[in-house]
VOPAGU-2260 file (C-alpha; in pm, 1 decimal, decimal comma):
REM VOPAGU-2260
SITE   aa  ch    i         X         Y         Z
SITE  UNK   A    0   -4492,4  -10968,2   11520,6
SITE  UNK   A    1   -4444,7  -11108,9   11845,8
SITE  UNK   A    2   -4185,4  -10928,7   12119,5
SITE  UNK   A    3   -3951,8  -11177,4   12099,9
SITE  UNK   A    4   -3940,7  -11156,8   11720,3
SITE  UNK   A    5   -3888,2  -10802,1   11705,6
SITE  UNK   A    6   -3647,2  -10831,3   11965,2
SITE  UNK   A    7   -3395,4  -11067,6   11813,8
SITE  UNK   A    8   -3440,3  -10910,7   11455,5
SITE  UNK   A    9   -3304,5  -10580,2   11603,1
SITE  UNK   A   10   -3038,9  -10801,9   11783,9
SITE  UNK   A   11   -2925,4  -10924,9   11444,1
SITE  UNK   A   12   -2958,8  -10622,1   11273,9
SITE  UNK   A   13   -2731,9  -10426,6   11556,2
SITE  UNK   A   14   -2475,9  -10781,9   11546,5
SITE  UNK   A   15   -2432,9  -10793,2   11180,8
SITE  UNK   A   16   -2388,2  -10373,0   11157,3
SITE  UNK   A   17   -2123,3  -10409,7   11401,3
SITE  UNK   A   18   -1905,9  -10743,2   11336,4
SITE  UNK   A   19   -2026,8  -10839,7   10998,1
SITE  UNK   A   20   -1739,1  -10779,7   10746,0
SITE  UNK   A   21   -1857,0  -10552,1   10464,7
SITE  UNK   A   22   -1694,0  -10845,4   10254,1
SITE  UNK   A   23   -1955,2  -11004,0   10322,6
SITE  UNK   A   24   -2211,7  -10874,8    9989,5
SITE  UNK   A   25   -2474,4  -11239,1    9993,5
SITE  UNK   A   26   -2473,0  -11324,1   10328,3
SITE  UNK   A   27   -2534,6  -10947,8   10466,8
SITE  UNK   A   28   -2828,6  -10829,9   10709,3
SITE  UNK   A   29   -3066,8  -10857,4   10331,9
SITE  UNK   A   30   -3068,7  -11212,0   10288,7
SITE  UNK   A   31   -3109,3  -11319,3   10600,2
SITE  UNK   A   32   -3452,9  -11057,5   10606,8
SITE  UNK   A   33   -3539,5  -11244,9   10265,5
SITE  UNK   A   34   -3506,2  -11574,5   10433,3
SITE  UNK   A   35   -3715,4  -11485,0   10699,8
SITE  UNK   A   36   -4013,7  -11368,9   10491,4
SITE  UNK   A   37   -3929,3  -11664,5   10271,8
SITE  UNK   A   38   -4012,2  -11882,3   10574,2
SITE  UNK   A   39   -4317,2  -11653,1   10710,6
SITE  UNK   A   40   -4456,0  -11703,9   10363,1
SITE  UNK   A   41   -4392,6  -12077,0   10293,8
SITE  UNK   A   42   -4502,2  -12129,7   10659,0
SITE  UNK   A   43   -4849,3  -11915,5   10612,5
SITE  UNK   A   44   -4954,6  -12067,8   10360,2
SITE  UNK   A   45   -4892,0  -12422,8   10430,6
SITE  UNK   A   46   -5055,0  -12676,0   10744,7
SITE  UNK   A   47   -4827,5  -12513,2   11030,8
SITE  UNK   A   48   -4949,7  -12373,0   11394,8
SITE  UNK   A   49   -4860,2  -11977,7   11468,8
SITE  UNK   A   50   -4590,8  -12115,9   11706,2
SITE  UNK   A   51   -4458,1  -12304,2   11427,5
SITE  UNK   A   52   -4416,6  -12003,3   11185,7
SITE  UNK   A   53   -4267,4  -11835,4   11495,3
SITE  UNK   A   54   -4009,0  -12083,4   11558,9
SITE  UNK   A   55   -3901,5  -12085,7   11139,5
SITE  UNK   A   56   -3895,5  -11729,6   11161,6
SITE  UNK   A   57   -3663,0  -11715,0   11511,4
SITE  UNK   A   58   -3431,6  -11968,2   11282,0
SITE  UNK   A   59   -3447,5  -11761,0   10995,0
SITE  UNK   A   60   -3335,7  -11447,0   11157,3
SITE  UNK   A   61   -3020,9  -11652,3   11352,3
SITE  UNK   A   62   -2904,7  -11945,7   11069,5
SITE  UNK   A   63   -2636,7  -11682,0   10942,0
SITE  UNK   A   64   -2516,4  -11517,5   11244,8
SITE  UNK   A   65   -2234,2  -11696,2   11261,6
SITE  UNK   A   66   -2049,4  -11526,1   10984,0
SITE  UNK   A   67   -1981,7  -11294,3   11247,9
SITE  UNK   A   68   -1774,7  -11501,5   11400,3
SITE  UNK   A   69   -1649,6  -11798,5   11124,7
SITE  UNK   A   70   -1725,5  -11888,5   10729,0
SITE  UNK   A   71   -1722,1  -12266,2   10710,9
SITE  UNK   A   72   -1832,2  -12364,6   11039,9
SITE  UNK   A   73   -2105,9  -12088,3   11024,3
SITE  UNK   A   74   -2394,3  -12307,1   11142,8
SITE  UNK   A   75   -2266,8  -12376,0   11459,9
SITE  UNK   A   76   -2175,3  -12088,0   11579,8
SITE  UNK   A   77   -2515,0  -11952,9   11477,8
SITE  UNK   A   78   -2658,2  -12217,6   11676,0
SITE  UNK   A   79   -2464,0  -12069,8   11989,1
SITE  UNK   A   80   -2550,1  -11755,8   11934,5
SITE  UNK   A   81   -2900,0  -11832,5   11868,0
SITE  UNK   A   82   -2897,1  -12042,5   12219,4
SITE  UNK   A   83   -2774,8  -11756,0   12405,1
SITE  UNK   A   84   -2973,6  -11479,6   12282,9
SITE  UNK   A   85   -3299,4  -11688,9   12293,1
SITE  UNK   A   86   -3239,0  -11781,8   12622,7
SITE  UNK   A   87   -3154,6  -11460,1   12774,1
SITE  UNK   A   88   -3492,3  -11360,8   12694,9
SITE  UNK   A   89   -3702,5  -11612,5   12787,6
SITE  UNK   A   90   -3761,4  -11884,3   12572,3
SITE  UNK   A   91   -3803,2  -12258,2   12684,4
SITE  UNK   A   92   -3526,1  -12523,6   12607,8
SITE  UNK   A   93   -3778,3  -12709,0   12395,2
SITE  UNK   A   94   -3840,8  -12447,3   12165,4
SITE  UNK   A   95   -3476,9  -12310,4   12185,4
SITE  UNK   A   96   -3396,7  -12669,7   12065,2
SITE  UNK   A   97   -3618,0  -12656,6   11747,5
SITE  UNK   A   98   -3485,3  -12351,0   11632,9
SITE  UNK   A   99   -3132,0  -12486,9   11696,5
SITE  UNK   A  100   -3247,7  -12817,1   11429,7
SITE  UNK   A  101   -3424,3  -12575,0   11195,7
SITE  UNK   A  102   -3045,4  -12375,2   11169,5
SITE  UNK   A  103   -2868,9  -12684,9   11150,7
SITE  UNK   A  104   -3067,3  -12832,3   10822,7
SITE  UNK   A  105   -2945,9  -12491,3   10636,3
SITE  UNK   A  106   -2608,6  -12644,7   10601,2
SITE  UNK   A  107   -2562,2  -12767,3   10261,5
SITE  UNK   A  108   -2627,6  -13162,5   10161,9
SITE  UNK   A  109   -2852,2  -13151,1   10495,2
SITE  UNK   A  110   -3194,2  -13334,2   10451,7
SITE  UNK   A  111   -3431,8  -13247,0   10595,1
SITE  UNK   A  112   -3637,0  -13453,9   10840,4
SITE  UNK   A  113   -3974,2  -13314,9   10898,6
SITE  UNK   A  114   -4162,3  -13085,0   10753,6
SITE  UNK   A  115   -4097,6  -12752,1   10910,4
SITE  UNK   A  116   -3715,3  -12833,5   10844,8
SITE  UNK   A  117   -3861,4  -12893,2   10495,3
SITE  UNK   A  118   -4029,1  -12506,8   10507,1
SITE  UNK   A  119   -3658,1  -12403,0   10639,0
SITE  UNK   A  120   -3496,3  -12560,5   10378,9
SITE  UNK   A  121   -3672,1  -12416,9   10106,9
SITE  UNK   A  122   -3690,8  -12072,6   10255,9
SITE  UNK   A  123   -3296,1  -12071,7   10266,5
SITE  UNK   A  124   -3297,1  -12184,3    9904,7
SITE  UNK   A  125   -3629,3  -11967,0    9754,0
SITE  UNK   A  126   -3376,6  -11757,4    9573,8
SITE  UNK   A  127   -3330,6  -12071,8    9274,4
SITE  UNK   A  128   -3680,9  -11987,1    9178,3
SITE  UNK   A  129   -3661,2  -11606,5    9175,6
SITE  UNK   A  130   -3599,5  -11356,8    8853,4
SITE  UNK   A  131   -3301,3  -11230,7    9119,0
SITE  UNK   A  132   -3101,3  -11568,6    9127,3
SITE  UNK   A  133   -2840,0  -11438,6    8915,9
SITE  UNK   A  134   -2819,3  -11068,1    9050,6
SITE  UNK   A  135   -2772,3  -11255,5    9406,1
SITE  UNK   A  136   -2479,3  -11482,2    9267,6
SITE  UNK   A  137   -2273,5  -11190,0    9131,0
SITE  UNK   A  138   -2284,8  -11099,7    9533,7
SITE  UNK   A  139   -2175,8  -11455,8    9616,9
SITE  UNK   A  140   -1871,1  -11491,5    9382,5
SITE  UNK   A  141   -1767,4  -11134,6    9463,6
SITE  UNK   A  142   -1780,6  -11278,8    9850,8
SITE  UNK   A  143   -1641,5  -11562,0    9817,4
SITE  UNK   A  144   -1325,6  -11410,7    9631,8
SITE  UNK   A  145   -1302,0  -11136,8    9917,7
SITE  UNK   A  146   -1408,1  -11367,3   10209,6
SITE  UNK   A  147   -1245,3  -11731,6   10085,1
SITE  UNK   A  148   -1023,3  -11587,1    9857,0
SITE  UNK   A  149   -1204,0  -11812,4    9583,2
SITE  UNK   A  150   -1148,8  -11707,5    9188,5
SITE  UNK   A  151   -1317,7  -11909,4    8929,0
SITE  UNK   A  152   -1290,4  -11841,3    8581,5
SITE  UNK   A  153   -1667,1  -11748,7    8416,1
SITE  UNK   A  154   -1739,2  -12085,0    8274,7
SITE  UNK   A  155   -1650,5  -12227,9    8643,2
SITE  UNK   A  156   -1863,4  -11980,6    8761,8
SITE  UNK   A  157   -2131,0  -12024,4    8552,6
SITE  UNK   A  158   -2106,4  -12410,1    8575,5
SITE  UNK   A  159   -2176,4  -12422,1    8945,6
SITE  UNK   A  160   -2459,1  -12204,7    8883,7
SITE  UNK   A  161   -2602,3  -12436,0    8650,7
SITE  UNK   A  162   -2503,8  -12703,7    8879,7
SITE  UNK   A  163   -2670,6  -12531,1    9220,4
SITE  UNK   A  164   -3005,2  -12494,5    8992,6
SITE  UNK   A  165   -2992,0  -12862,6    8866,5
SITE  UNK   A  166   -2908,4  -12982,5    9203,0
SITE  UNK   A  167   -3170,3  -12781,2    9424,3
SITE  UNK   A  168   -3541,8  -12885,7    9432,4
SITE  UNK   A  169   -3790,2  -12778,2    9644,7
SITE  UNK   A  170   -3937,3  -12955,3    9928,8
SITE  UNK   A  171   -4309,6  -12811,9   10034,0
SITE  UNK   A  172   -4558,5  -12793,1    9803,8
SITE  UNK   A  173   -4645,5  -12434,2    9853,2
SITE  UNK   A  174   -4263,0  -12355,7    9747,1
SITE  UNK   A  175   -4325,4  -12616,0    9425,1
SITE  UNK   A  176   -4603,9  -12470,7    9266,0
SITE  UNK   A  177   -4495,6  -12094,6    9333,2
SITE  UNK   A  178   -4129,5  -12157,9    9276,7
SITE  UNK   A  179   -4082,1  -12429,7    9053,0
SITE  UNK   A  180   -4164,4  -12275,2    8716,8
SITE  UNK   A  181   -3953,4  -11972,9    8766,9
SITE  UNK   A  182   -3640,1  -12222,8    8866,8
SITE  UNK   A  183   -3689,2  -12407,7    8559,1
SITE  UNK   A  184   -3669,5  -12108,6    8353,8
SITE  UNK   A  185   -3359,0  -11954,6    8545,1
SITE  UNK   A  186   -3229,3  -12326,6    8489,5
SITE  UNK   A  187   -3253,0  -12251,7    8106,3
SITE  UNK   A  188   -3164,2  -11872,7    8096,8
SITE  UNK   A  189   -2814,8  -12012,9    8281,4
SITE  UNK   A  190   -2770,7  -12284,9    8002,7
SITE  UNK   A  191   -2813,8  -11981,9    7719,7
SITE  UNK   A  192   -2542,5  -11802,4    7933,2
SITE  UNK   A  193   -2348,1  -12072,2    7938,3
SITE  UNK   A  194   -2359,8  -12110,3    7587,9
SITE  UNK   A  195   -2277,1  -11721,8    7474,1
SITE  UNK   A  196   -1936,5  -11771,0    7678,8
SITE  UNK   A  197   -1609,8  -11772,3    7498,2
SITE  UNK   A  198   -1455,8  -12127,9    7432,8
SITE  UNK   A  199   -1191,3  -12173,2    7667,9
SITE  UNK   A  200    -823,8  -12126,9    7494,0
SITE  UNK   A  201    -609,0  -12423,3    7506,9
SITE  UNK   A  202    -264,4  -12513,7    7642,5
SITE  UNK   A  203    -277,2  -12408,5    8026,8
SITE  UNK   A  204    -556,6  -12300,9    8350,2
SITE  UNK   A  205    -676,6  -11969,2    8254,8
SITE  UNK   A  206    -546,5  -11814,5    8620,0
SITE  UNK   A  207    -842,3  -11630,1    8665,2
SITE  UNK   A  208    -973,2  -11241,4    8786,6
SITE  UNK   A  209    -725,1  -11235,1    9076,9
SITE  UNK   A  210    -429,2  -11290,1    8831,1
SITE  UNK   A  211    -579,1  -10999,3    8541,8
SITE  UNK   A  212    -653,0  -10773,6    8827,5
SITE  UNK   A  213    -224,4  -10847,0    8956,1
SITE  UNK   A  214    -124,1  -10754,2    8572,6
SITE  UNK   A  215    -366,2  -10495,7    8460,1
SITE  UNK   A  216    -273,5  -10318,0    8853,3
SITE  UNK   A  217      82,6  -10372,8    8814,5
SITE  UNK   A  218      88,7  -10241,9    8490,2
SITE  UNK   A  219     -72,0   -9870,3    8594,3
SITE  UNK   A  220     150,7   -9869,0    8864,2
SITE  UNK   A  221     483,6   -9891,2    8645,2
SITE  UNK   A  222     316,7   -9663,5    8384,1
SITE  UNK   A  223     226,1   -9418,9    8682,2
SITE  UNK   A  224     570,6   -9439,7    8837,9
SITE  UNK   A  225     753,9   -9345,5    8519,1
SITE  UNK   A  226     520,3   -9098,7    8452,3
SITE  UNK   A  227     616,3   -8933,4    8812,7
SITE  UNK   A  228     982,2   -8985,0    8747,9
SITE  UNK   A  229     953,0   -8807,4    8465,3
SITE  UNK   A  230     780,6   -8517,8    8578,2
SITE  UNK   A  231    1072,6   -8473,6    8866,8
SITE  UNK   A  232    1321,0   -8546,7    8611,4
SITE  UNK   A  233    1158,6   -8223,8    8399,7
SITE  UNK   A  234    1147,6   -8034,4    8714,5
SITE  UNK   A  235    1476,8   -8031,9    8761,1
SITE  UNK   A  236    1602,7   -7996,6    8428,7
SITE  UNK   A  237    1425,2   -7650,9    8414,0
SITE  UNK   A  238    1583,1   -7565,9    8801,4
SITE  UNK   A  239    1927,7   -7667,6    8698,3
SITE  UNK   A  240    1925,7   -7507,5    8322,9
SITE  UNK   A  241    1735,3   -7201,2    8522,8
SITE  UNK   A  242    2019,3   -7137,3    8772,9
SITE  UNK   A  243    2304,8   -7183,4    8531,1
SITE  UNK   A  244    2156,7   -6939,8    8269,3
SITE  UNK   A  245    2132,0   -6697,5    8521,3
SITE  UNK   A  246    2510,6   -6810,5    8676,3
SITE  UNK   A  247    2663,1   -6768,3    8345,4
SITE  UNK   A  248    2477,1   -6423,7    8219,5
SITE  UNK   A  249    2627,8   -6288,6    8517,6
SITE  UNK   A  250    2950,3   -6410,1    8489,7
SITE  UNK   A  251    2932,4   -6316,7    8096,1
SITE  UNK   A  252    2860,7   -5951,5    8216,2
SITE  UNK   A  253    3165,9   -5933,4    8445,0
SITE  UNK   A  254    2919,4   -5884,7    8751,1
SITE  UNK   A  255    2902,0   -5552,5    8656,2
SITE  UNK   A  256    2578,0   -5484,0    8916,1
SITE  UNK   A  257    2861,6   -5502,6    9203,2
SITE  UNK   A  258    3137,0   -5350,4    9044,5
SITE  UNK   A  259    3398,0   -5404,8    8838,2
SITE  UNK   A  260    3686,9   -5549,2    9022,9
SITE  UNK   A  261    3501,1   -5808,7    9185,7
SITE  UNK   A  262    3730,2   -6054,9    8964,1
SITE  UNK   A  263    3980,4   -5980,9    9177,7
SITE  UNK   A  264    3854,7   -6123,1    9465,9
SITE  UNK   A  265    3853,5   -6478,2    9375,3
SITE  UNK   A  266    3689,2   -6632,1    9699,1
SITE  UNK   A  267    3339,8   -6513,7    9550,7
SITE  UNK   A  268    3372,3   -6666,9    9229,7
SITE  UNK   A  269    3440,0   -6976,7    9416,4
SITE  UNK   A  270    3098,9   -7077,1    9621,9
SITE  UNK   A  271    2913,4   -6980,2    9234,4
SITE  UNK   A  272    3133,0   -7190,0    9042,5
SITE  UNK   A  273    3101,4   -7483,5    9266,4
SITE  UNK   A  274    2691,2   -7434,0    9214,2
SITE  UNK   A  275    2735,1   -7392,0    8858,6
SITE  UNK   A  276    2933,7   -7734,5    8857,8
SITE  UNK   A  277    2693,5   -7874,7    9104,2
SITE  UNK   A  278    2355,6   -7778,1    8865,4
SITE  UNK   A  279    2519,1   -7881,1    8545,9
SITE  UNK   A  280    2585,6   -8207,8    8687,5
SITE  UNK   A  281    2272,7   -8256,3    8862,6
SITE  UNK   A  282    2117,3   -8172,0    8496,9
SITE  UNK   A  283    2302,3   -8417,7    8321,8
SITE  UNK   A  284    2124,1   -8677,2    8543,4
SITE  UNK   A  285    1816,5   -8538,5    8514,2
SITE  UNK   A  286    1875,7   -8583,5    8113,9
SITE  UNK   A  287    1971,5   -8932,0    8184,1
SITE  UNK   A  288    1692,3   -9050,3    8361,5
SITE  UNK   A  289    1400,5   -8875,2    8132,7
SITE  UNK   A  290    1594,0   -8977,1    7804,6
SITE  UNK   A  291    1426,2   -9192,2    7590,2
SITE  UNK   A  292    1621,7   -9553,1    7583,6
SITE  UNK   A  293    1489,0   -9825,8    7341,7
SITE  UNK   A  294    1641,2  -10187,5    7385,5
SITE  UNK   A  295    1634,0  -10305,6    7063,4
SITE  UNK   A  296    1693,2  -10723,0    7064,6
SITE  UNK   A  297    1638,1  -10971,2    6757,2
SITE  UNK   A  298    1355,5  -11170,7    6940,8
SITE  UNK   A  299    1266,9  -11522,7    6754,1
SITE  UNK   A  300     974,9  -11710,7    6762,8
SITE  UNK   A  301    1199,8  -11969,1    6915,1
SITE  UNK   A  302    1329,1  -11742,0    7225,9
SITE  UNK   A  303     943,9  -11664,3    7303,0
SITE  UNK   A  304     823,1  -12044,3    7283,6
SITE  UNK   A  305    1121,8  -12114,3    7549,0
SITE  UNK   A  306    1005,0  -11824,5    7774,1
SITE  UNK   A  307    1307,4  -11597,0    7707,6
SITE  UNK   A  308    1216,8  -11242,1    7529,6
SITE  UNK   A  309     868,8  -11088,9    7519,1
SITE  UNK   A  310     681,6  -11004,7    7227,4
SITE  UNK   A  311     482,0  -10723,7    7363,9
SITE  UNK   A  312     786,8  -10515,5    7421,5
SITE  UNK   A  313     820,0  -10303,3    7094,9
SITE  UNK   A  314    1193,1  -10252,9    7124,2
SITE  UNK   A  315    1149,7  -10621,1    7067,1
SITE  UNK   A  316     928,5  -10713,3    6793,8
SITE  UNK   A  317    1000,3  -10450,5    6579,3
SITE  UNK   A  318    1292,7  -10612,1    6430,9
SITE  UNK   A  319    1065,1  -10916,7    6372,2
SITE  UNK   A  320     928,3  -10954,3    6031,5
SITE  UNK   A  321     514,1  -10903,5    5999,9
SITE  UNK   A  322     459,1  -11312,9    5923,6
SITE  UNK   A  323     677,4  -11396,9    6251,0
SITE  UNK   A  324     525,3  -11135,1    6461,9
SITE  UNK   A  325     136,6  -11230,9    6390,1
SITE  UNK   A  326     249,0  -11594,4    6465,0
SITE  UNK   A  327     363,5  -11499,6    6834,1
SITE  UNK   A  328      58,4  -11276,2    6884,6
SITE  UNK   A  329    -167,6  -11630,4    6789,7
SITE  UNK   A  330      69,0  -11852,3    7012,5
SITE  UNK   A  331      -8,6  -11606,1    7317,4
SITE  UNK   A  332    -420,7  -11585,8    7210,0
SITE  UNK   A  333    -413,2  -11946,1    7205,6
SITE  UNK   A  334    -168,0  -12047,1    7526,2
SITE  UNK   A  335    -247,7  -11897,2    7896,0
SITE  UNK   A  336      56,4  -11976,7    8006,3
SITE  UNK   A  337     281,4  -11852,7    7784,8
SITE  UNK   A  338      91,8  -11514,1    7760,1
SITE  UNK   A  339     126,5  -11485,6    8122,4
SITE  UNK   A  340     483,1  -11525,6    8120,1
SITE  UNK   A  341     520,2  -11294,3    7801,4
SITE  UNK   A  342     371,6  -11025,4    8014,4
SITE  UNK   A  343     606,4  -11097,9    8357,0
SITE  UNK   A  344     883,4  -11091,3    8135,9
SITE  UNK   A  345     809,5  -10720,8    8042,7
SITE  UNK   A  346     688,0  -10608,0    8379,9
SITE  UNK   A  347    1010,4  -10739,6    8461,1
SITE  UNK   A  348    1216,7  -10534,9    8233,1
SITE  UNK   A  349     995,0  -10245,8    8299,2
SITE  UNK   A  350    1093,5  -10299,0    8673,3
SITE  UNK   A  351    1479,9  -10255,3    8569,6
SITE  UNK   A  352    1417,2   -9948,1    8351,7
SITE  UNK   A  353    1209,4   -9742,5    8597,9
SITE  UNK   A  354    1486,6   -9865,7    8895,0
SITE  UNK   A  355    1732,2   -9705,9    8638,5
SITE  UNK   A  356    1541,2   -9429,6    8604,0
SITE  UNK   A  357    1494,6   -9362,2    8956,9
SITE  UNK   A  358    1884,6   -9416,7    9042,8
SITE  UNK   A  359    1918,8   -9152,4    8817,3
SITE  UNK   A  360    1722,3   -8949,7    8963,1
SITE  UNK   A  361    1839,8   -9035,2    9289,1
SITE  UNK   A  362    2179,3   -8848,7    9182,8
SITE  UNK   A  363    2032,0   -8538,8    9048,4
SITE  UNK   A  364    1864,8   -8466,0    9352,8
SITE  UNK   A  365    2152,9   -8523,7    9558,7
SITE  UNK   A  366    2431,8   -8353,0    9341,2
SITE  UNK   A  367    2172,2   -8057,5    9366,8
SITE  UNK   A  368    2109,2   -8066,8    9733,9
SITE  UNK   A  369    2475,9   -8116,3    9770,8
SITE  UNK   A  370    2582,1   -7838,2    9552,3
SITE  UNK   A  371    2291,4   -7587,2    9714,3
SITE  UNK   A  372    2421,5   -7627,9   10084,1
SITE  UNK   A  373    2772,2   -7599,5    9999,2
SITE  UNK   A  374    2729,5   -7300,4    9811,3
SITE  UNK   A  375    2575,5   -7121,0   10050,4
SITE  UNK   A  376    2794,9   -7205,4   10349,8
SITE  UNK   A  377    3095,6   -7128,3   10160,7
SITE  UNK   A  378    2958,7   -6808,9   10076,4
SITE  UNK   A  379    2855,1   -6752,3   10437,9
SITE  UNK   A  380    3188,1   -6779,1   10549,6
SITE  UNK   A  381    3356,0   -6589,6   10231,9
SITE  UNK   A  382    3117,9   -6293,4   10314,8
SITE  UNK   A  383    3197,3   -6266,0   10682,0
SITE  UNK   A  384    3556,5   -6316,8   10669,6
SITE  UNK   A  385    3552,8   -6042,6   10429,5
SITE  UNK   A  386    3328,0   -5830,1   10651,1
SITE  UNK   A  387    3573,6   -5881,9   10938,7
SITE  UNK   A  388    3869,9   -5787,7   10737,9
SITE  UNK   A  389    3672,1   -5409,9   10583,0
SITE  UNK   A  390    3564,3   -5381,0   10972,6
């Protein structure tokens, strides 16, 4: 490998470790090394001078770099980084100029117009006659829905695959006869995949993995926040119900571990009192918010049609009769859109019983923080005043 080879593949390697997003799972530091021995290989074994191979290899190693710095437009800005790096370390405007064409005919729907643009071409595009094709396009939807923020349903998906395969044919002879056969066969291995997908359901877009991955998130989260209120809820059920068995035993034993005319002094009965008020309030609450509380509605099979009630809420459909309810299950199988709504009408209503819940909550805490601090500074200042007065 010449010094100027090595040189600008540790450049790249060093550029894309540093400002390559690691969104970025096709178009990472990998493919552009398989590109490059795609293009050493094509080149070797085709009709091309040693400077040649150099030059496809130099274009190889740059036609991506400018993901660092844009997705659509990356060509371009690969050609300016390629410019600057190349000529920072010493290579002639001629051949700085090929490598900027060889780049440029990477961009898609570009033909090519020689033959070492041919070579680059085909070593961008090896990958359609490789047993990895579909192992590398799992990487490229997962990028593109990071990167792009592109979802596509599977038979989308799998359509452009089919469509990329149809669509791509090799250039160079070399790349033909080495290539060809294998792309042929991924070509029908994508048709049989194709084929083993679902049928798509009627009666709306199916939104795609972005819009599961909202629900099926959403979903643990309101399931994980009841679960948490109901935990605090618990806890202080057994605080409050804690303190006021102990409040009450001693008042039921006439506070007999002080003595037994404490009763007379009615300023220490008072700070206990207000705590035992205070706890049995802040329990009641607490009850409140962990009770269970089923909303029980007669849903039709007309209010679910018109996007009003959900059917996936029990409190709902278990007032339905079996006939009605297996009806609504096969009107959301066979309609997108209207099981997407039936499931934002529950999150919704899940929304407004956790925000119950939580209000709840909300006043148990407080009545018992409340009742805690002014128990103890009214007993503060019952127990001094009475210290002052035996002093």
């Amino acid at each position: 490998m010449s010094k100027i080879l090595e040189q600008s593949a540790d450049y790249i390697f060093k550029l894309f470790k540093e400002k390559l997003s690691g969104n970025y799972l096709y178009h990472d530091f990998d493919h552009t090394k398989r590109v490059v021995e795609n293009a050493r290989e094509i080149a070797t074994n085709s009709d091309v001078s040693d400077e040649e191979v150099e030059l496809l290899q130099l274009a190889a190693w740059f036609h991506d770099s400018g993901h660092t710095v844009d997705y659509k437009d990356h060509e371009q800005e690969s050609v300016k980084i390629a410019r600057e790096f190349l000529g920072q370390n010493g290579l002639d405007e001629e051949r700085i100029g090929k490598v900027e064409d060889l780049i440029m005919v990477t961009r898609m729907d570009t033909k090519p117009a020689n033959f070492l643009e041919e070579i680059m071409c085909d070593a961008d595009l090896l990958s359609a006659g490789k047993k990895a094709f579909f192992d590398y396009g799992h990487g490229l939807r997962a990028e593109w829905e990071l990167v792009c923020g592109k979802t596509y349903t599977d038979q989308e998906w799998e359509q452009m695959q089919l469509d990329f395969l149809l669509n791509t044919s090799f250039h160079t002879e070399y790349a033909i006869h080495e290539y060809g056969s294998r792309r042929k066969k991924n070509i029908e291995k994508q048709r049989q995949i194709m084929n083993a997908l679902p049928v798509p359901k009627k009666g709306g877009k199916n939104p795609g993995r972005g819009a599961e991955t909202m629900y099926r998130a959403t979903y643990r989260n309101h399931i994980n926040l009841s679960s948490i209120a109901d935990n605090k809820a618990n806890m202080m059920i057994s605080i409050n119900t804690l303190i006021i068995s102990i409040i009450v035993t001693i008042i039921g034993s006439g506070f007999t571990f002080v003595g037994s005319d404490l009763f007379k002094h009615l300023r220490f009965t008072l700070p206990i009192g207000f705590l035992l008020v205070c706890c049995l309030i802040s329990a009641i609450y607490a009850i409140l918010s962990a009770r269970p509380k089923v909303t029980k509605t007669n849903v039709r099979l007309e209010s679910i049609k018109e996007k009003k009630s959900s059917i996936l809420f029990f409190g709902n459909f278990s007032n339905m009769q079996l006939p009605d309810f297996l009806e609504g299950m096969a009107l959301l199988k066979d309609n997108n859109d209207l099981l997407y709504d039936n499931m934002s009408i529950d999150l919704y209503y899940l929304g407004k019983v956790l925000t119950r819940k939580y209000q709840l909550l909300r006043y148990s805490y407080n009545i018992f923080m409340m009742g805690l601090i002014v128990a103890v500074i009214v007993f503060m200042i019952t127990f001094f005043l009475s210290y002052e007065k035996l002093g």
